[in-house]
Structures are given as structure tokens and as C-alpha cells.
VEXTIZA-823190 format. One record per residue: residue in three letters; residue number from 0; x, y, z of N, C-alpha, C in turn. Coordinates in steps of 0.2 Angstrom, whole numbers, plus 5000, padded with zeros to 4 digits. Layout:
N
+------+-----+------+------+------+-------+-------+-------+------+------+------+
| rest |  nr | n.xx | n.yy | n.zz | ca.xx | ca.yy | ca.zz | c.xx | c.yy | c.zz |
+------+-----+------+------+------+-------+-------+-------+------+------+------+
|  ALA | NUM |    X |    Y |    Z |     X |     Y |     Z |    X |    Y |    Z |
...
+------+-----+------+------+------+-------+-------+-------+------+------+------+
This chain:
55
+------+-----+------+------+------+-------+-------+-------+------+------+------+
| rest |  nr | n.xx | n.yy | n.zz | ca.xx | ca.yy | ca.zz | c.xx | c.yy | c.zz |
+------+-----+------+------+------+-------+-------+-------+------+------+------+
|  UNK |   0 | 4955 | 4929 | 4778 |  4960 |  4932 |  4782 | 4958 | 4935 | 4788 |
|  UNK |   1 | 4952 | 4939 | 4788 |  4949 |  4941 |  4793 | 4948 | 4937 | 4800 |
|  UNK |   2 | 4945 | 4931 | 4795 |  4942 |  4927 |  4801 | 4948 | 4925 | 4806 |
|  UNK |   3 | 4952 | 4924 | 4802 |  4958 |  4917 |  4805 | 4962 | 4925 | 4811 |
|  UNK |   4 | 4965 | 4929 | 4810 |  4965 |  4935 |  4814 | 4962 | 4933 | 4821 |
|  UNK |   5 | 4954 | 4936 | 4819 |  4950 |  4937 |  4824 | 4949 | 4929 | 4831 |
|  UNK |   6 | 4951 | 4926 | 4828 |  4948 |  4916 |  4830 | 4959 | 4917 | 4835 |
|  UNK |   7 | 4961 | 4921 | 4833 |  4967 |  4919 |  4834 | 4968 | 4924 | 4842 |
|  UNK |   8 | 4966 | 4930 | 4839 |  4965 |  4933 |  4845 | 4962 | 4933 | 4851 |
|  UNK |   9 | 4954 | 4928 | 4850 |  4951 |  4927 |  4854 | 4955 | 4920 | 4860 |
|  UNK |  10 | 4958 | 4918 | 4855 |  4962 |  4913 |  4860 | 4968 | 4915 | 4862 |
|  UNK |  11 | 4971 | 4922 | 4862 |  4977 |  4923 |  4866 | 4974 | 4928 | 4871 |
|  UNK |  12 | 4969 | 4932 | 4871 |  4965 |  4937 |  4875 | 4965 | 4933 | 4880 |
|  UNK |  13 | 4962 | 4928 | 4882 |  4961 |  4926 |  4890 | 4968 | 4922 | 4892 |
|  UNK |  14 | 4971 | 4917 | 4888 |  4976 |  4918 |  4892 | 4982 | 4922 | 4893 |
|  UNK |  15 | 4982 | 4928 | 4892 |  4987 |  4934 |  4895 | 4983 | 4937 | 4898 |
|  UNK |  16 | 4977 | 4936 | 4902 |  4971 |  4939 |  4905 | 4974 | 4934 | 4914 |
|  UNK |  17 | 4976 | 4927 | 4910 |  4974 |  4921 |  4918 | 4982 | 4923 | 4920 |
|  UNK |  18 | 4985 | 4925 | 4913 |  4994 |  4924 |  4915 | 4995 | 4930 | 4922 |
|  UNK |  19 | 4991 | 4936 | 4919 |  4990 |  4942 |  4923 | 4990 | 4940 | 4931 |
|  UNK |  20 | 4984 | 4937 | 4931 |  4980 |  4936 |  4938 | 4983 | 4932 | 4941 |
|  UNK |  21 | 4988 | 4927 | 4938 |  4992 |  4922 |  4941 | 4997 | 4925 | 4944 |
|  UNK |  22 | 4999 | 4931 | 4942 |  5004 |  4934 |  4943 | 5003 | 4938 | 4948 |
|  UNK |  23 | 4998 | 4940 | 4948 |  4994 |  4945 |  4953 | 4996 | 4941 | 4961 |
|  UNK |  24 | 4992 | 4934 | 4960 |  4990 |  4929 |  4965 | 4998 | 4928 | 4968 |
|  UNK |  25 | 5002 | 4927 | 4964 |  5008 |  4925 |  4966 | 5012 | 4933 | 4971 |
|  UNK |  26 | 5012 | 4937 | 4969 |  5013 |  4943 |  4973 | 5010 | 4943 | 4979 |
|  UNK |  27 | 5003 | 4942 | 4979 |  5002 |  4943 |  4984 | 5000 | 4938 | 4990 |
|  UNK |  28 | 5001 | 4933 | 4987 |  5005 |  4925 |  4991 | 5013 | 4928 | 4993 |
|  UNK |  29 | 5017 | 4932 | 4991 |  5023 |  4932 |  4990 | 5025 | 4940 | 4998 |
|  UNK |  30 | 5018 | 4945 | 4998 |  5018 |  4949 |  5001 | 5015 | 4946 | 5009 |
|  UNK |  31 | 5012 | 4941 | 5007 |  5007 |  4937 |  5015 | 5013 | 4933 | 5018 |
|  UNK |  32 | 5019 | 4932 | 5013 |  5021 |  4924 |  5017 | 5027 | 4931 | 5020 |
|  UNK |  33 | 5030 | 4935 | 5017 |  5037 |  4942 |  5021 | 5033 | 4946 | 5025 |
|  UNK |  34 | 5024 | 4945 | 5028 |  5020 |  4947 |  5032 | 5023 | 4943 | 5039 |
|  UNK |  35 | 5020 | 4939 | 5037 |  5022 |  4931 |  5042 | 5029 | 4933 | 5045 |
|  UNK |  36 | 5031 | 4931 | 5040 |  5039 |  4930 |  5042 | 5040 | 4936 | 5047 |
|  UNK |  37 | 5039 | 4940 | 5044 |  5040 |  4948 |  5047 | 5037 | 4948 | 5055 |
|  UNK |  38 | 5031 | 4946 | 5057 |  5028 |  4946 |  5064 | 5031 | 4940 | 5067 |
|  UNK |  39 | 5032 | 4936 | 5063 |  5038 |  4931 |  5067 | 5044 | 4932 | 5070 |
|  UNK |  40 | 5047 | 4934 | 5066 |  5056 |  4938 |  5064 | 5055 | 4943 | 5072 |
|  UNK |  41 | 5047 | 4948 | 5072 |  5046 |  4953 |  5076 | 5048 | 4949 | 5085 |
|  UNK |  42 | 5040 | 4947 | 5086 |  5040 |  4940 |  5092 | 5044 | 4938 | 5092 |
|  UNK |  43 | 5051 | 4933 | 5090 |  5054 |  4930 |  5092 | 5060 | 4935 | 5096 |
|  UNK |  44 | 5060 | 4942 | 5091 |  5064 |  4946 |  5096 | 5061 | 4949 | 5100 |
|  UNK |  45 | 5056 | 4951 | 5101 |  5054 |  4951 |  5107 | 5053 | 4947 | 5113 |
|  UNK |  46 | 5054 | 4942 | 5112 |  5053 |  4937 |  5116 | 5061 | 4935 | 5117 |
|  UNK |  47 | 5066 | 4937 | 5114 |  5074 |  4935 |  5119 | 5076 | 4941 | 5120 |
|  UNK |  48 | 5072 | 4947 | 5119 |  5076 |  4953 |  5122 | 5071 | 4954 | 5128 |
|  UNK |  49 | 5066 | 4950 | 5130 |  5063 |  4950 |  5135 | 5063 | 4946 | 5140 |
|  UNK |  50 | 5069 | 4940 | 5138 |  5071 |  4933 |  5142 | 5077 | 4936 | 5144 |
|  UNK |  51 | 5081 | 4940 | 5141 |  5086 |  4944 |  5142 | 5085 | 4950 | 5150 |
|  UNK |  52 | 5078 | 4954 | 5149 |  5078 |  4958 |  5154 | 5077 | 4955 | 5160 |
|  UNK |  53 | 5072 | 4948 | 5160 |  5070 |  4946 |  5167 | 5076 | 4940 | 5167 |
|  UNK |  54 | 5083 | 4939 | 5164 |  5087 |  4935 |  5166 | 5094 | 4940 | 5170 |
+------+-----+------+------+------+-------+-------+-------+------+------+------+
């Protein structure tokens, strides 16, 4: 009974270890891409409240 426990555990340890990390990766793909957008979103307004002053 012991065994079958321990053999079962060692097969769910890592994948709730890669689900983790996956998750991790994903956040922080998710915090680069509203990075992006964000210095874009910035620039673009920059650049028509600037087309705005020299027009």
C-alpha cells in the first residue's frame, strides 16, 4: 500500500511543479504583450497630439 502511495505521488509532484511554471510563463507573456501595447497606445498618442500642435 505504501508503495503504490509513494509511485503515485511521485508522478503528480512534477506535473503540478510544469502546471506552476506554465502559469508563471503565461503571466508574464500576458504582462510583456499590456507592456507593448501600452508604449504603443503611449507613441501613437504622442504622435497625433503632436501632428495636432504643428497643424
Amino acid at each position: 500500500m505504501g508503495s503504490l502511495t509513494t509511485t503515485c505521488h511521485s508522478k503528480i509532484k512534477p506535473f503540478t511543479q510544469n502546471g506552476k511554471n506554465k502559469m508563471a510563463n503565461e503571466q508574464k507573456q500576458a504582462i510583456n504583450i499590456s507592456l507593448i501595447l501600452n508604449i504603443i497606445i503611449k507613441n501613437a498618442f504622442q504622435q497625433f497630439t503632436l501632428n495636432k500642435v504643428i497643424s
